[in-house]
N, C-alpha and C positions, 0 to 999 in steps of 0.2 A: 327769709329774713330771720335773723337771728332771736332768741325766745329771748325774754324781760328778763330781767334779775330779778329773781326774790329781795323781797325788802329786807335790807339789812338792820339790824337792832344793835344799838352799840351797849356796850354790858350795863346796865343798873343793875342796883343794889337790891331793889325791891323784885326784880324778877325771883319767883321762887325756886330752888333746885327743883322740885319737880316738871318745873317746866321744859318745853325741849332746847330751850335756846342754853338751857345751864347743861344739858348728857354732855358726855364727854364724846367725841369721835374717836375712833378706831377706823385707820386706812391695812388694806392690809401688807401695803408697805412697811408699817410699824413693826411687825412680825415674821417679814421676808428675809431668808438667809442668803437669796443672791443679791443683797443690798446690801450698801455700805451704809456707815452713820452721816454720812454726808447725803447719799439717794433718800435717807430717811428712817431708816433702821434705830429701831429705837431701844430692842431687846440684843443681850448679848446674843453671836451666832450659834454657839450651841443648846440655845433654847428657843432660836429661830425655826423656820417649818420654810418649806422651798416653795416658794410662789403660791404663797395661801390666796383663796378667791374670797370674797365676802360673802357668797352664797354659804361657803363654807364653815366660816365665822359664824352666819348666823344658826347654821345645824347646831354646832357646839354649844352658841348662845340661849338656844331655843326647849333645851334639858334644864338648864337654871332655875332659877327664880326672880330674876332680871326681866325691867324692862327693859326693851333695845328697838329700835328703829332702824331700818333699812335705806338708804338714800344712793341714788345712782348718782353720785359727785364723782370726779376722780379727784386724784391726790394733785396736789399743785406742781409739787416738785415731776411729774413726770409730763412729759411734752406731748407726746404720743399713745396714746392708749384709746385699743380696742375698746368697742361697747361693750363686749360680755366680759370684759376686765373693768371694767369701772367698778365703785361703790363702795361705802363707805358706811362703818355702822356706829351709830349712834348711841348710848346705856347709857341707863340715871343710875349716875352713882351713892343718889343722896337724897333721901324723902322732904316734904316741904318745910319740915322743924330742922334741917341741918343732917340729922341721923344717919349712919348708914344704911342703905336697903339691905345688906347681906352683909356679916361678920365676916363671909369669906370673902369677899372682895372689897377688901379697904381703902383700896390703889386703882387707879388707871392700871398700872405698871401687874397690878396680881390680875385682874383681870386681862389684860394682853400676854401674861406667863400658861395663866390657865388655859386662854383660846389655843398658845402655842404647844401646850400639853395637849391637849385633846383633838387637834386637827390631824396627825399621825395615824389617829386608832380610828380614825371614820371609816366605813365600809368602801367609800366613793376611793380613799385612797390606798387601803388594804390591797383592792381588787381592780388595780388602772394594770390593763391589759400592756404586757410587754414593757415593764418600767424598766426595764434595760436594751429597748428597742434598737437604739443607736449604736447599739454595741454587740448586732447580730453576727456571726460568724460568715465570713464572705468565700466565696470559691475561689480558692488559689488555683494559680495556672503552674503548668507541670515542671516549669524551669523553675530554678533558684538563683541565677545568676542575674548580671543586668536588665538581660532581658526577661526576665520573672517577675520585674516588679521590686524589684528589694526597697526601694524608698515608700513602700504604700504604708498604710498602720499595722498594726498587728504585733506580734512580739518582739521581746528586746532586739538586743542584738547592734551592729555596727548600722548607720542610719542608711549606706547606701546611695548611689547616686540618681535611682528612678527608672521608669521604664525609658527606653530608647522609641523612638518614632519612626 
């Protein structure tokens, strides 16, 4: 059977920012450069990062001076998503008097600039084994004519009409 819903709280006034119902969420679809502004992309793509995880987000978050919270949500807009893709994070953007918590992060928007700056330089993505896997060098066969293949990938060239059968 399916789990309860957590009890929903619809917005008061009197909730304080440091409560968690006031952090702001960070999906990391907010920050993914194979998303569109429509899937959810909320940063332009050239300050996007390529299928950021939230485990991720939180390494980057976890050097700050931010509180943030971890939560296995998915994002709404996507239908399908793996468990070890799920999750969404949480930050108080704002102490209980109004305040900023950080000078450096004034914004949702600098805080999802900075996640998307410093997810790049993490060691996990420095050193991801074969990041051009897909595009290993394959054994060509000794013809070059139709029967060689000419329609497969590979270099330019006229496109060829494929291997015969």
């Amino acid at each position: 059977m399916a789990e309860p819903l957590p009890m929903r709280i619809n917005w008061n006034p009197d909730i304080k920012h440091n409560q968690m119902e006031r952090w702001i969420c960070i999906y990391p679809a907010y920050i993914n450069s194979k998303k569109t502004r429509q899937e959810g992309r909320r940063l332009p793509k050239e300050n996007c990062v390529e299928n950021p995880h939230y485990h991720e987000m939180r390494d980057v978050l976890s050097v700050t001076n931010m509180h943030f919270l971890v939560e296995t949500l998915k994002y709404p807009r996507e239908i399908s998503r793996e468990i070890q893709f799920r999750g969404r994070i949480r930050v108080q953007l704002r102490n209980a008097d109004g305040t900023l918590c950080s000078k450096d992060f004034p914004s949702r928007e600098s805080i999802m600039q900075y996640i998307a700056g410093k997810i790049p330089q993490l060691k996990t993505r420095q050193n991801k084994p074969g990041g051009e896997s897909f595009h290993q060098p394959q054994p060509q066969s000794s013809g070059s004519g139709a029967a060689g293949g000419g329609g497969g990938g590979g270099g330019g060239g006229k496109k060829g009409k494929g291997k015969r059968r």
